[in-house]
N, C-alpha and C positions, 0 to 999 in steps of 0.2 A: 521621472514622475514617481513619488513616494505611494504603495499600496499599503494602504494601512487599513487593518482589520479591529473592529470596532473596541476590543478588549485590548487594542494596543494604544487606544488613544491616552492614560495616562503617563506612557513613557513616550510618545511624542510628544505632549505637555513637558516634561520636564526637559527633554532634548530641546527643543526650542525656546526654554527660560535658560539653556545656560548655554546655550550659543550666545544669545541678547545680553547673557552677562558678560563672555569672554569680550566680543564685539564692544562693549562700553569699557571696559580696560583698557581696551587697545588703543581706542580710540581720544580717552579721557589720560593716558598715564598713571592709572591707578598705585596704589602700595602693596605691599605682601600682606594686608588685613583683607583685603577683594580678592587674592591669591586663596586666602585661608576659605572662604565665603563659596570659591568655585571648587575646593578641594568637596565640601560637604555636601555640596549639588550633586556632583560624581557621584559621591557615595552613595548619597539617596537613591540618583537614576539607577545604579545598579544591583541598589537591592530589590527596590521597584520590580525589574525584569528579572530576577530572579523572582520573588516571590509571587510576579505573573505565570511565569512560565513553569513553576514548578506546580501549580494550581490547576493546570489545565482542564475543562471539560472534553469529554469526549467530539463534541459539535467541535470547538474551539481546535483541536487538534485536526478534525477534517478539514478547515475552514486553510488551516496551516499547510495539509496535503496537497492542499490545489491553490496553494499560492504563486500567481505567475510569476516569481523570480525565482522561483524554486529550483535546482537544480535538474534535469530532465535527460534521458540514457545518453546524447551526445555530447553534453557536460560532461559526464562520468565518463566517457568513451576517449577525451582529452586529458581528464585530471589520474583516471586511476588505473586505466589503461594504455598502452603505447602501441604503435605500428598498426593502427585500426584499417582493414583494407574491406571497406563493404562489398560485398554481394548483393545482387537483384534479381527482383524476378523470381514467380511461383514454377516458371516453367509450362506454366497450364493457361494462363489468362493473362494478368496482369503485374507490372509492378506496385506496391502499395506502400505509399511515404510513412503510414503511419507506424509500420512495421520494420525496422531498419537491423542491420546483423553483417557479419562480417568474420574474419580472421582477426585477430589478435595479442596481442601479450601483456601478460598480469604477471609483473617482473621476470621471471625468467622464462615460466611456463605460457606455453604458447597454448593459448583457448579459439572456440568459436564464442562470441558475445552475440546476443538477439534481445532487442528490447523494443517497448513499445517509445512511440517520440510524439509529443504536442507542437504546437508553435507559441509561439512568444505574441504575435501580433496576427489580426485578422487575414495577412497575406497565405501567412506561414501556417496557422491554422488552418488553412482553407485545402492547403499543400498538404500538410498531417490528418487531413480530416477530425483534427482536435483530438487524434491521440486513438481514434477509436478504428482500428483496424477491420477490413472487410475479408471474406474467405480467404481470397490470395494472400491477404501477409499473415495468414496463419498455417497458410500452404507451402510458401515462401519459410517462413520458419522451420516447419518440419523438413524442407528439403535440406535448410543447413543443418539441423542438428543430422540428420542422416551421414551426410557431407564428412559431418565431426567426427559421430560414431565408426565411419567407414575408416578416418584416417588417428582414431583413439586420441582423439581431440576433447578434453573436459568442456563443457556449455554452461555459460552463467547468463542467465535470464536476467532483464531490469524492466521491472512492471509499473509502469506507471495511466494509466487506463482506465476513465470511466466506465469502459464496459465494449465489447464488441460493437459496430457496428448492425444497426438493428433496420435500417433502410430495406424496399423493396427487391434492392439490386441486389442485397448480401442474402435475402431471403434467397430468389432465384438461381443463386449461386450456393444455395448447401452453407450456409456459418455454423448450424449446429452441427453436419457430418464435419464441417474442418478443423472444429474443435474436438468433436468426440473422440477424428483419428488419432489429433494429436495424444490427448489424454492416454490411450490406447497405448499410442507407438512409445509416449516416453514415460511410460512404468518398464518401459521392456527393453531401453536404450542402454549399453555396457559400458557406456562412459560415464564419469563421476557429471554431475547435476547438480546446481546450483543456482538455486533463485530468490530475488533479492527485488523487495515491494519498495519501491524508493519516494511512491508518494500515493498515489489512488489505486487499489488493487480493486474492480469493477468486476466481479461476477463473472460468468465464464469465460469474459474475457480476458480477463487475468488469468484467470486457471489454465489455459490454452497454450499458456506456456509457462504455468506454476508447476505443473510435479516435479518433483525434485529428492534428491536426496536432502537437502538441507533447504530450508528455506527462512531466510532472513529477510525481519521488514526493518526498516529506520523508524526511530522513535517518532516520529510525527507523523508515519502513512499509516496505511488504515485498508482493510482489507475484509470485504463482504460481499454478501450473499449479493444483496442491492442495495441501491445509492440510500442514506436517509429520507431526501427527497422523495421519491418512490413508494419507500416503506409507509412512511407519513401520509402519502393519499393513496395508500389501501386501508391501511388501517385507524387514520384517523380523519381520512376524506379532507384533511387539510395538508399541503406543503408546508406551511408553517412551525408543524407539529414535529420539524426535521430534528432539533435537536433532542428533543424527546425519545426520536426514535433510533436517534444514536445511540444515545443512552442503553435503551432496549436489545440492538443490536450485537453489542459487544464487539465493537470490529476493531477497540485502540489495539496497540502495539500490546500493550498490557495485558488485555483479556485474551489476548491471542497466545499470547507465552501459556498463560495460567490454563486455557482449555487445549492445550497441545496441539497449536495447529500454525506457529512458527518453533523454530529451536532458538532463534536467538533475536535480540534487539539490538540493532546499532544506533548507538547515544548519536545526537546532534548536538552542533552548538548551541550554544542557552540563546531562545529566539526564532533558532531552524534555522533549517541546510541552506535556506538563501541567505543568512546571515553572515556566513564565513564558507563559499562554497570551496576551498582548500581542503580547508580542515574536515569537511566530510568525505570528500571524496578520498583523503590519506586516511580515515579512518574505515572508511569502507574496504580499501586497496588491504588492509592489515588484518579488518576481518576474513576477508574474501581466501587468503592467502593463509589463515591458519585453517580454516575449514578444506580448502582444498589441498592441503597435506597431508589431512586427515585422513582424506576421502581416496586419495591415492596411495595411500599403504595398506587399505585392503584390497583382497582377490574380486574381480567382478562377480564371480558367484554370490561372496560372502555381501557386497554394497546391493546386488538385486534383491537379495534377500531382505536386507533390511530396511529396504526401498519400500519392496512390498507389506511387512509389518509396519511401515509407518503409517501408511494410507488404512491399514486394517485396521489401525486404531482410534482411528478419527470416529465422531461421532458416536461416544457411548454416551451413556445416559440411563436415567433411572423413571420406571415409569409409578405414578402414583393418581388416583383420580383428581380431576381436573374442572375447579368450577367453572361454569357460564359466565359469559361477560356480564350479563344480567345479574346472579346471584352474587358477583361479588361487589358488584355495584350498589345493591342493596344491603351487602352483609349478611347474606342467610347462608346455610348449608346447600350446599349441589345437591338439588334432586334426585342425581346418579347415584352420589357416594352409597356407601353402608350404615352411613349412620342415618339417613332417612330411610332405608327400604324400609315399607310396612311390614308389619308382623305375619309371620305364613300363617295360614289357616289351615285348621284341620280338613281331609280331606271329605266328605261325603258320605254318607254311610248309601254300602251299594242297596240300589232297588229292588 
């Protein structure tokens, strides 16, 4: 079954006029003049998707992050890793599918990998809890990265996560202590880090196993505070209002380079990573591998250190008065500013 998202419908339009063209050659014996005819088809279709996809909106780009054929950390764990031996189990409660991690090798060097995983169909879904991990696989996490750290094993994270689990049971179960420890324990972890947003980066839950020395997203994932959805009914009391508030959010690939809260962007093929999942998972394997050479030719003093300056730099910003949604809705001056305050008044002559 073809999932086709609504701004792809003119290159399935043309994908299906020139199937129906090939098909009537074949079928009729045509001449090298219907040869020439299907040459320009081609050409068309592919400038189409390129001048799609090079156009993308912010919305159009999430819509792409959560595409079900999308490649998802077990993909990756087959194409760009080798010798993947998972681990289970927090140790404390439970196992958690949505949370998966293991031993393995990223060409020669041997890592611990921990990522989050979805399912492809409602079975498997149901098995992943659709990606969204509860305490235990965030508990289960840190026990591996400790695991790694004990045996000077490098950790590469693959985020892909609407968000934590947010159920009564994960409540009762501490989700924000088992995130916060994480955050905690790996700013402080002396093994090289490495995290890598390969479709939805969801809010603490992504972060929960985001700190990193280096953190790379794929050109088409997308990584925030909260979902558009969300944002859109607080602030606009409509879901609808999602792509707007994409917009607003700044969460592409793009804005995340430019406010310094990835290092780098791994390109995808023209279309996305479900398009040619080969090819991104070799080009992930090549990023992955020059950042972690990087990252192992400095002293662990010298990578904590710069671990910690990374996180110290997040979140600057400039402050300036700030009109009301009201006044700028009208166009007037902020009440607040300095350019309304009324004029002081002399004081009183004393009694």
């Amino acid at each position: 079954m073809i999932h086709q998202l609504d701004f792809e419908k003119p290159i399935l339009e043309l994908q299906e006029k020139l199937e129906a063209l090939k098909r009537h050659r074949e079928e009729h014996g045509l001449d090298v003049n219907f040869d020439e005819e299907i040459r320009l088809m081609e050409k068309k279709l592919e400038e189409t998707r390129r001048q799609i996809f090079s156009n993308l909106t912010p919305w159009q780009r999430v819509q792409l992050a959560r595409h079900p054929k999308r490649p998802y950390t077990l993909d990756y764990l087959q194409r760009t890793f080798s010798d993947f031996r998972e681990l289970h189990g927090d140790r404390l409660f439970a196992e958690d599918r949505a949370m998966v991690g293991g031993f393995a090798k990223l060409d020669q060097h041997r890592v611990m990998v921990i990522g989050t995983q979805k399912g492809r169909d409602t079975k498997e879904n149901i098995l992943r809890n659709f990606g969204s991990a509860h305490p235990e696989g965030y508990r289960k996490a840190m026990r591996l990265m400790r695991l790694a750290n004990k045996f000077g094993l490098p950790i590469i994270t693959l985020i892909d996560t609407a968000g934590a689990y947010p159920g009564i049971g994960a409540e009762e179960r501490h989700i924000a202590e088992a995130i916060a420890v994480n955050l905690r324990e790996m700013i402080l972890l002396e093994v090289p880090i490495i995290a890598v947003i390969i479709g939805e980066g969801g809010s603490g839950g992504a972060l929960g196993i985001g700190v990193a020395d280096r953190v790379l997203i794929l050109e088409n994932a997308y990584y925030s505070v909260i979902s558009p959805e969300g944002c859109a009914a607080i602030l606009w009391k409509d879901r609808s209002a999602a792509p707007q508030a994409a917009e607003a959010l700044k969460i592409t690939a793009k804005d995340l380079l430019e406010l310094k809260l990835v290092d780098e962007i791994v390109p995808e093929p023209l279309g996305g990573a479900h398009n040619d999942p080969d090819t991104i998972a070799q080009t992930l394997k090549e990023f992955l591998l020059r950042h972690l050479n990087e990252l192992l030719a400095l002293p662990a003093p010298e990578r904590l250190k710069q671990r910690y300056a990374k996180y110290r730099a997040c979140g600057h910003f400039l402050e300036k008065p700030q009109a009301t949604f009201e006044t700028v809705a009208r166009g007037t001056k902020n009440p607040t500013s300095r350019d309304s305050e009324p004029e002081a008044q002399p004081a009183p002559p004393p009694a």
